[in-house]
N, C-alpha and C positions, 0 to 999 in steps of 0.2 A: 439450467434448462439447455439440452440438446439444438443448436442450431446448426446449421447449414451455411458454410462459408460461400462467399459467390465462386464463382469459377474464375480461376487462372488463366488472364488472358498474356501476350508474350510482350504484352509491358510489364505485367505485376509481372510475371516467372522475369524477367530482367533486377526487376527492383530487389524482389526478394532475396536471388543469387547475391548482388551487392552486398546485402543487408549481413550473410551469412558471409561474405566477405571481409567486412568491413569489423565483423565483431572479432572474426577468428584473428587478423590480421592485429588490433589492438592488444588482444589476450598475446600474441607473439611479442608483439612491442615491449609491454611491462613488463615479460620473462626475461627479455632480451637485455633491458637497463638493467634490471636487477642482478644479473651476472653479471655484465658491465660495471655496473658500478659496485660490486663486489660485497655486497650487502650482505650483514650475516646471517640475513633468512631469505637469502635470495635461491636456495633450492626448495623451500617451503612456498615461494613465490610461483617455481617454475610448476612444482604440484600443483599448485592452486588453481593457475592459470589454466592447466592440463585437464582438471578436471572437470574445470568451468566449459571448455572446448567441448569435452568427453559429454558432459550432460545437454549442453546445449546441440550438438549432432544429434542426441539421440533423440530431438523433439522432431525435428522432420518425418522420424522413422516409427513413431508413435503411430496407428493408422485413424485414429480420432481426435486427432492433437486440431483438425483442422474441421469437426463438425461438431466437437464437443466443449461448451464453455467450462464445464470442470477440469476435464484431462489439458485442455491449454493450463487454464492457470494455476495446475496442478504442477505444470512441467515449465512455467513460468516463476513458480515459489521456490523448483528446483535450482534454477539457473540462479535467482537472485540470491538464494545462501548461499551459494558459492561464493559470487560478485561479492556479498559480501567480506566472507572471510579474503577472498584477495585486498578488499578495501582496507581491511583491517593490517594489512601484511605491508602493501605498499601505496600511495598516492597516487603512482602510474593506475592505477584501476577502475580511477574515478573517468579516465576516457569509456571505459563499458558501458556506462551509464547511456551516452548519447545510443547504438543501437537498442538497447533492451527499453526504451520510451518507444520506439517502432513497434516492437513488440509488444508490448503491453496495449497501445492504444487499438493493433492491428485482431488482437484475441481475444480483449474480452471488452465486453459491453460496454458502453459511452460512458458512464456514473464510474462504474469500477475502473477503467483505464486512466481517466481523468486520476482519481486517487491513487492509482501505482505510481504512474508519475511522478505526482506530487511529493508521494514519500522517499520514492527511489532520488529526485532531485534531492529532498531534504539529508538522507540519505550519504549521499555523494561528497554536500557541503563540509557537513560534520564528520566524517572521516577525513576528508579535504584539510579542515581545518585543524583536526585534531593532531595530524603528520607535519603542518606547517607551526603549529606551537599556536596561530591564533585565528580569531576569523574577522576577515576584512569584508568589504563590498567587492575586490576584486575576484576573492574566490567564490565568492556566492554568483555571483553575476556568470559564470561559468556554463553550470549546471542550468543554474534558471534559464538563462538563454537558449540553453540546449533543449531543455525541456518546451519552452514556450515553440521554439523552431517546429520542434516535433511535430506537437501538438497541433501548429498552422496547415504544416503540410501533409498529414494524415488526414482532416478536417478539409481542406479543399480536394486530395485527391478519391477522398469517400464523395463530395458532392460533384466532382465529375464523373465518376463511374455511376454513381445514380443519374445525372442525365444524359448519360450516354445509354445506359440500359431502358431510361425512358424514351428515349430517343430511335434504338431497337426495336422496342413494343412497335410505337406507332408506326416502323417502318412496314413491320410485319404487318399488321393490321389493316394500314393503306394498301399492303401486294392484297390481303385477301380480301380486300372490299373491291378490288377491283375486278379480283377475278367471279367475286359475287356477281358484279356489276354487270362483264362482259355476258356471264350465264342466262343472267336475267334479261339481258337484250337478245339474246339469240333465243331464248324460249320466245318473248315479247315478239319480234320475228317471226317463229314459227307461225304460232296463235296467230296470227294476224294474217299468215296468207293462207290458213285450214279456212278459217274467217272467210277469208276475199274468194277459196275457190266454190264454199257452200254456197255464196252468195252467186257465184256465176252460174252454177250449177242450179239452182236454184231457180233463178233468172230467165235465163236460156234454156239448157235441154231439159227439166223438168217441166215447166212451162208447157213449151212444145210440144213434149209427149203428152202434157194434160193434153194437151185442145187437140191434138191427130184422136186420143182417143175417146173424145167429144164426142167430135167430127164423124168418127169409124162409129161411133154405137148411135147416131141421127141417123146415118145414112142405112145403117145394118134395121133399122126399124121404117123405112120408107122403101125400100126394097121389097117387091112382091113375093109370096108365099112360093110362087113356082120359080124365082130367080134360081135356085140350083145351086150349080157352083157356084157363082156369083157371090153369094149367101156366106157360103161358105169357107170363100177367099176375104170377103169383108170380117169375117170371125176371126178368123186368123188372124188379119193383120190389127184389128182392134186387141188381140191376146198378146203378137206381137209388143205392142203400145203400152200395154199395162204391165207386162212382163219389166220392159226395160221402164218405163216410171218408177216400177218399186225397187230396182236395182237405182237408180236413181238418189230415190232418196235412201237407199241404205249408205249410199255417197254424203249424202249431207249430215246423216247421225252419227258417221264414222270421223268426219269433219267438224263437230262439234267441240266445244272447250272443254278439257280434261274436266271442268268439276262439273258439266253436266251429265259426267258418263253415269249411266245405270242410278238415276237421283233426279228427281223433280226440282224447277226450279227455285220452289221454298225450301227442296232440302239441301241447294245448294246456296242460298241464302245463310240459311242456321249454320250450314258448316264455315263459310265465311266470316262470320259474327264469331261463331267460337276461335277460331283461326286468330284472329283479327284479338283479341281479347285476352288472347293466351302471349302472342308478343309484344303487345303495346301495352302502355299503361292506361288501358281504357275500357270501359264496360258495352259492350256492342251485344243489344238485343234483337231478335224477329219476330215479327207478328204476323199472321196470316191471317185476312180476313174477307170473308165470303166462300163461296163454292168453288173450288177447283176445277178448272175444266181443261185440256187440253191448247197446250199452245204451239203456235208455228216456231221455231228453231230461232228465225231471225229474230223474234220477240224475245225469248229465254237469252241468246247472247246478249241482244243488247242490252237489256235490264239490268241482267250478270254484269256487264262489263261498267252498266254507270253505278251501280251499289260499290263495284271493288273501285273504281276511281273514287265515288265520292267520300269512301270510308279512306283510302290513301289519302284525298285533301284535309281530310280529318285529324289524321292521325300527324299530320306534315303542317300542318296551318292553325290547326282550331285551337290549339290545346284544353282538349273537352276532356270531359270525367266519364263520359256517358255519350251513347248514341244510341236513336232507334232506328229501326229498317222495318218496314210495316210495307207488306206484296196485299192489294187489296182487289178481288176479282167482282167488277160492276155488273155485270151482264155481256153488255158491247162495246167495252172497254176493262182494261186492265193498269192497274197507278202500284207505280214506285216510287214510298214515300220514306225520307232522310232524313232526320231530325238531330241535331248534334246540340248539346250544351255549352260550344264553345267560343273564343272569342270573337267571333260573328266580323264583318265587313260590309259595308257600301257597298250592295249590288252596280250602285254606277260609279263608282272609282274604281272599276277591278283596270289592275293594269296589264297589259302588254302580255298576247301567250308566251311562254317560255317556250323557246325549241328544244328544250332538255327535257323535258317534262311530256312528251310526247301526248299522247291519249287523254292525258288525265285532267284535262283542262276544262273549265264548266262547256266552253267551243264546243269541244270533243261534244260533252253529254248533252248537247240541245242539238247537235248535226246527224247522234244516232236515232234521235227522239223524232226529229223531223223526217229523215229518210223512210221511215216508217209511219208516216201519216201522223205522230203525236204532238204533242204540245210537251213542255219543259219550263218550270218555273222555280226561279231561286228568291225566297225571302230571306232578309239580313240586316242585321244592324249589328255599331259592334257591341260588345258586350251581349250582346242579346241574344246570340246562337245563332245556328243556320238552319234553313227547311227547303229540302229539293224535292221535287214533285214530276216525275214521268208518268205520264199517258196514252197510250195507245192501242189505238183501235183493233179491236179482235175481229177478224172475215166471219161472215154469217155461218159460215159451213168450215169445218175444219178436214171435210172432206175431199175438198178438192184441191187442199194444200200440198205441194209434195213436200213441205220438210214436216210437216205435223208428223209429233212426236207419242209412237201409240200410250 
């Protein structure tokens, strides 16, 4: 089977150079004794040698010698006929052995390397012995050692390069989580002061423009039929008053959170549950129940924003299977209610907000519940699941709201 070697980093391209080093340099060695020592097959020696060189070069230059387990130990079986017939020729040969244990363990799989070795040691011995007339424990002792060296030091340098590449991973991972992180604070950020300006805007000049044009359409009706101009300047400037009102709140629906745009807030509900369901290992449902009717802006954020907190403590805390989200419309009240199946907690044990945690804290969701005139209740035990409950009060008339939303 075709694998993929790792990549050369400029330790391995060091080691390797050596290795190609270290074998060429040997194969010179035994040529070199062998004329030296004047051996009468000491030019069948220097052949041998040469061509061991010759075949062993031409594995570099293979271009799949290094993705493919065939064509390695293809060009592995080459080199060691060779090794052999040198083995055969002189005992100077039995030094090759120690590089081609590099090689074998480095090209082919863990099972099949283990067994070159072993035979290539065995190998080594019995040509070894066969050149010396017999076999002792010192020349077995040789090769095995060389072989067991091998084998230590290919086996620790594979388990460092594996924790150094797991060690990579999570390098990378922790850059992009963080830059996830910074992203998500600077949205968090935004949202939060569109947030804080619907709210002033909301507060203040809409407000204000309700009651001037109150005030202007009392007055424009208590005014007598022959006032004149009079009449007619009170028109205007009550047109004036509604004009900028509706530009007003076209300011607070432009200021709204991204998943309220052009979506009701049950259907920004259902898309949170599905959201919510698709990246977590969690089933997150919505239910809608009653009549629908029009709600103030400040309502739809903050419901929106304790559903996405209460489903993040969910998803962060509870380790639940399942959660519901049920938006129930009462008449003169509106409840959103949270029900999770998971490991549940001591409403009076909860400890200490986290300043990390920003928003998302139960604080948070009973500070939005209450600025809006509601109530907020957490039932819990553990083991038992959780159930949050928001509340609050809907205005008689959704017509003199300026963030109601047509």
């Amino acid at each position: 089977m075709d694998t993929a070697a790792p990549a050369l980093t400029p330790t391995s391209r060091v080691l390797t150079w050596c290795l190609h080093l270290l074998l060429i340099a040997l194969l010179v060695l035994a040529a070199a004794r062998a004329v030296a020592d004047g051996l009468p097959q000491a030019g069948a020696v220097v052949a041998a040698a040469a061509l061991c060189g010759l075949v062993y070069a031409a594995g570099p230059l293979l271009p799949r010698v290094r993705t493919s387990r065939k064509v390695a130990a293809g060009w592995l079986a080459a080199v060691s006929a060779v090794w052999l017939v040198l083995m055969v020729l002189t005992a100077d040969g039995v030094w090759v052995a120690f590089p081609l244990y590099f090689l074998q363990l480095h090209l082919l799989p863990r099972r099949a390397g283990l067994v070159a070795v072993t035979a290539t040691a065995l190998a080594a011995i019995t040509a070894f012995a066969a050149h010396q007339g017999v076999l002792s424990p010192a020349i077995a002792i040789g090769p095995a050692l060389g072989a067991a060296v091998a084998v230590a030091v290919v086996r620790g340098y594979q388990a460092l390069y594996r924790e150094s590449e797991q060690r990579r991973r999570l390098i990378e991972e922790l850059t992009a989580t963080r830059a996830d992180l910074a992203e998500a604070q600077h949205t968090a950020g935004v949202l939060a002061e569109r947030e804080r300006l619907a709210r002033e805007i909301h507060d203040t000049l809409a407000q204000g423009l309700s009651s001037i044009q109150l005030l202007l359409r009392a007055a424009e009706r208590s005014l007598p039929e022959t006032s004149g101009n009079l009449a007619r300047y009170v028109g205007q400037a009550r047109q004036a008053a509604a004009d900028n009102l509706a530009e007003a709140r076209r300011f607070v629906a432009a200021l709204t959170p991204p998943a309220l745009d052009d979506t009701t807030l049950a259907g920004a509900l259902e898309r949170l549950c599905a959201t919510t369901s698709a990246r977590h290992r969690i089933t997150v449902r919505s239910h809608l129940a009653g009549e629908p009717v029009p709600l103030p802006t400040a309502h739809e954020v903050a419901l929106l924003r304790i559903a996405q907190a209460a489903l993040a403590n969910t998803v962060r805390h509870a380790d639940a299977t399942t959660a519901e989200i049920t938006l129930r419309y009462l008449g003169d009240h509106i409840a959103l209610d949270i029900v999770d199946d998971g490991t549940g907690f001591d409403p009076d044990r909860l400890p200490d907000p986290d300043p990390e945690e920003g928003g998302f804290g139960l604080a948070a969701m009973r500070s939005r519940t209450q600025a809006l005139g509601g109530t907020f209740t957490v039932e819990s035990a553990p083991d038992r699941g959780t159930a949050l409950s928001a509340r609050l009060p809907l205005p008689r008339s959704t017509d003199t709201q300026p963030e109601a939303r047509p």
